[in-house]
N, C-alpha and C positions, 0 to 999 in steps of 0.2 A: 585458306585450306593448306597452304604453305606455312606453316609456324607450327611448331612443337613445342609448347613446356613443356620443364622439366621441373617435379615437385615431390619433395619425398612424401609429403600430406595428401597434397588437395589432387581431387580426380580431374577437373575441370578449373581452368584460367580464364576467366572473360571471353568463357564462351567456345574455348578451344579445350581439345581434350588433353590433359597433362600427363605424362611418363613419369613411371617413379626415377629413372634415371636413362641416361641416353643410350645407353644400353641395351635398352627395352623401346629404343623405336624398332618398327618393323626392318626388316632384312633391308625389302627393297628401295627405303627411303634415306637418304644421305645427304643433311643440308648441307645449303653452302656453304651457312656462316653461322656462329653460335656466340651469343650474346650472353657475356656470363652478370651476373649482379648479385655474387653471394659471397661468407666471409672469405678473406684472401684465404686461410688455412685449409679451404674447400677447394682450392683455384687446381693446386696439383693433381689433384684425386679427376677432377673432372677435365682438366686437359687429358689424363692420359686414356680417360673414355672417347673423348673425341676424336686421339691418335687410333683408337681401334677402331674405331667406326667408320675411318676415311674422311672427317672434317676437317678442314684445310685452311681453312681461314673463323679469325677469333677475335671478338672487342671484349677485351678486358675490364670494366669498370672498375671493382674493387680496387680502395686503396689500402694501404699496411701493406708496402714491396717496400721501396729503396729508403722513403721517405718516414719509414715508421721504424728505422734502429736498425738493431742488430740480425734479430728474427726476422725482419722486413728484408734484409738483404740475402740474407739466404735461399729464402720464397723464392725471391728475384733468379739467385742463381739458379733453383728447380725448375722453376717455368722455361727457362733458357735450356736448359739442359732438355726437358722434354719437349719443346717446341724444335730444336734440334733433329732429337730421334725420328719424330713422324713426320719433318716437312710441313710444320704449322708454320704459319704467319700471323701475328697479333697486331693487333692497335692497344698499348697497354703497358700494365694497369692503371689504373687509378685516372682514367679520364672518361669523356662521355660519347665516345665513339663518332658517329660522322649523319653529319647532314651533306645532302644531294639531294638539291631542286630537280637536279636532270637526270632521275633515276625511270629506266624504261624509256624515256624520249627517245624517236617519236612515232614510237609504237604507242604510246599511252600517253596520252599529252597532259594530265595533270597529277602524275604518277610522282611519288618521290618517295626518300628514304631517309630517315630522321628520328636517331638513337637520343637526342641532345633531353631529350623532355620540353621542346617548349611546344609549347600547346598552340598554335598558330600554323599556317604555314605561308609564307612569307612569296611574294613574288620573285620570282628566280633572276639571276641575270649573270652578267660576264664576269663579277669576279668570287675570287678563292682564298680562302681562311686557311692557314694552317698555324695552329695555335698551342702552347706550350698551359696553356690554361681552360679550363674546360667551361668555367662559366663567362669566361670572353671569347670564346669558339661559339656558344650558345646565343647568348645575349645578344650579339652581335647580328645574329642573324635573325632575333624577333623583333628588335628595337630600332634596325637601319630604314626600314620601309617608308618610316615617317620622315626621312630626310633625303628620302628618294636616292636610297642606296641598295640598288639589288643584291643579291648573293646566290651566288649557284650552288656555290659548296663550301662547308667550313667544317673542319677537321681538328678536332681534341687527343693531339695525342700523347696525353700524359707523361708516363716515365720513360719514354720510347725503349723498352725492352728487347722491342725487335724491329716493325717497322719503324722507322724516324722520319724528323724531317728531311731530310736529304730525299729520304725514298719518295713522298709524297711531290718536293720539288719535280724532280725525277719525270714524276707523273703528271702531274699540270706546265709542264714544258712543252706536251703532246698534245695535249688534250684541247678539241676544238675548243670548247666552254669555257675555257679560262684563257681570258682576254688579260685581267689585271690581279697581282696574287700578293696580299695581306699576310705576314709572318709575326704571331706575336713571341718572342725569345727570352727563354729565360736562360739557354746555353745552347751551344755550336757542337757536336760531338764528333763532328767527321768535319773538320773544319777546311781539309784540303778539295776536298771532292763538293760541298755546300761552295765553297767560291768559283771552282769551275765552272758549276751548274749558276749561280747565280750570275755571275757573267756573260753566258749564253744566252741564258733566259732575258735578261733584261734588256736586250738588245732589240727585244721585238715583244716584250711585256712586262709593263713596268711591275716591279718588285717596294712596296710600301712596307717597311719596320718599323716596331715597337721594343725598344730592348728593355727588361726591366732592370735590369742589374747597374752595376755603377757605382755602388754604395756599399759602404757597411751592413749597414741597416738592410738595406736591398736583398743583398747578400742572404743573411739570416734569414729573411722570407724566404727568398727562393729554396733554399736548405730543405725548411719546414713542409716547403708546399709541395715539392718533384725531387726532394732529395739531388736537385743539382747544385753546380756551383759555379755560381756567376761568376763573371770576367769584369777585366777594368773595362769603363767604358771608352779611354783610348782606342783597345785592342782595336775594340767592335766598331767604333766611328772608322778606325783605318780601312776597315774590313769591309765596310758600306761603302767607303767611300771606294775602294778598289772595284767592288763592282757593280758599282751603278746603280746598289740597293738606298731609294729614300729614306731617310732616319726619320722619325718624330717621336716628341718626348710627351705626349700624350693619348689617351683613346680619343677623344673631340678631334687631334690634327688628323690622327691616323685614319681614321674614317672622312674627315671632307680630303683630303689624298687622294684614297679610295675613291670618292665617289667621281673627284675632275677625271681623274684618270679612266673609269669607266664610261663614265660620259664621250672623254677626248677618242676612246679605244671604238665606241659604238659608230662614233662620227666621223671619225679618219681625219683630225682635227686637232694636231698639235702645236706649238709656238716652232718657231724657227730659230728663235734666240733668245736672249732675257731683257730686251726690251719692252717695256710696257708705255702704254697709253693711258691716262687714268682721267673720266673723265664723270662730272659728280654736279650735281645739284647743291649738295651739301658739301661747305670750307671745311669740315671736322669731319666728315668721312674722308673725304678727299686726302688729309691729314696724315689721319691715320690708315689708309690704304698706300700712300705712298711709303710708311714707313715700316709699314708689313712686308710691303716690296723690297724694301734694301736689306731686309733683317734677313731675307730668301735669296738675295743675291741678284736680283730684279735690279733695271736701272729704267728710272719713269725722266723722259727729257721735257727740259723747257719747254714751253709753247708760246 
């Protein structure tokens, strides 16, 4: 009963009744949040309906902003500008908005809230997604189940036009639900304020990285995809390493990461040092887990 489309055709959406425009909701109803997925050229026109109507928070999906040229950047600058004027907050554009296992908990215990499209809903748990990519913010969170990786929440947010990662940090600092917090990077924008917070944070919840940049090549993706611009990956190894942020160089590491550390986080059950024990049935696991060990900085002693 809480959802209003908005459709300049159809009277009715799956069931709910449609507005030709947000304009034409009633006086007395003012959502919280308005979920746009129409061409970007249309993004301005209906922010600044939303500005009038008092809605205050907005997930952006549409892409063609930063990452689609010249026309793309201008967009960008309009939505900035009107988001400005009324005091809007967006997640946006051009990403998939936010999955929350723990939405309504625990007033409603199997309540959630889940913009990503995946058709599932996944068993919730302690850790938190914030991702520079929108079908790795997604995917992640239909696909971990089977590896016994819960997710409470994983957050896609795009060309960060307004809110960013930083903000998001910010916010699972606090937040009971988030025990262990997964960053997928494809650039830093507020790079002084991201290492303060990620220093704090990681003090008392481990902080797991995916950089993708590094490259040439890399590069020119990231361009195409968020219109950012990767760094070397010196900078960013420095930058992990100052505060306590995990690096891995793929999705397989970055996710079993995740999942020790959710586990270690549930069970108050960390190492004390980088000593290991390694002890095996099999000479060629045994092997090769001892040399997985030193390659992590691990030291396995005689016996």
């Amino acid at each position: 009963d809480n959802i209003y489309p908005i459709h300049p055709k159809l009277e009715n959406v799956q069931g709910f009744k449609a507005y030709k425009s947000i304009l034409d909701l009633p006086d007395q109803i003012t959502p919280e949040l308005a979920f746009m997925i129409i061409p970007p050229k249309y993004i301005p026109e209906m922010m600044e309906q939303c500005g009038i109507k008092g809605i205050k928070n907005l997930i952006i999906t549409s892409g063609g902003f930063r990452e689609g040229g010249v026309d793309g950047v201008e967009l960008s600058k309009s939505i900035k500008a009107i988001s400005q004027k009324y005091g809007i907050r967006f997640i946006g554009p051009n990403c998939l908005g936010v999955f929350n296992g723990w939405y309504g908990y625990p007033e409603i215990e199997n309540a959630y809230f889940n913009t990503h499209w995946v058709p599932v809903t996944p068993e919730r748990g302690n850790v938190s997604i914030i991702s520079q990519s929108g079908t790795l913010a997604s995917l992640i969170v239909w696909h971990v189940n089977q590896m016994g990786l819960r997710i409470g929440k994983s957050i896609s947010v795009g060309n960060e036009n307004n809110i960013d990662l930083v903000d998001f940090l910010e916010f699972f600092k606090d937040d009971p639900k988030t025990e262990v917090i997964g960053l997928y990077i494809e650039e830093i924008k507020r790079g002084r304020e991201f290492k303060r917070l990620a220093k704090e944070i990681s003090l008392k919840k481990p902080i797991v990285a995916i950089y993708a940049g590094g490259s040439e090549a890399a590069a020119r993706s990231i361009m195409s995809h968020t219109g950012s611009i990767g760094g070397n990956q010196k900078i960013y190894d420095a930058i992990f390493k100052e505060t306590g942020i995990i690096p891995t160089n793929s999705v397989r590491e970055f996710l079993f990461f995740l999942r020790t550390f959710s586990w270690a986080q549930r069970n108050d059950i960390f190492p004390r040092g980088n000593r290991v024990a390694i002890v095996s049935d099999s000479g060629g696991a045994s092997s090769m887990m001892t040399k997985s060990s030193e390659l992590y900085g691990l030291k396995s002693p005689n016996f």
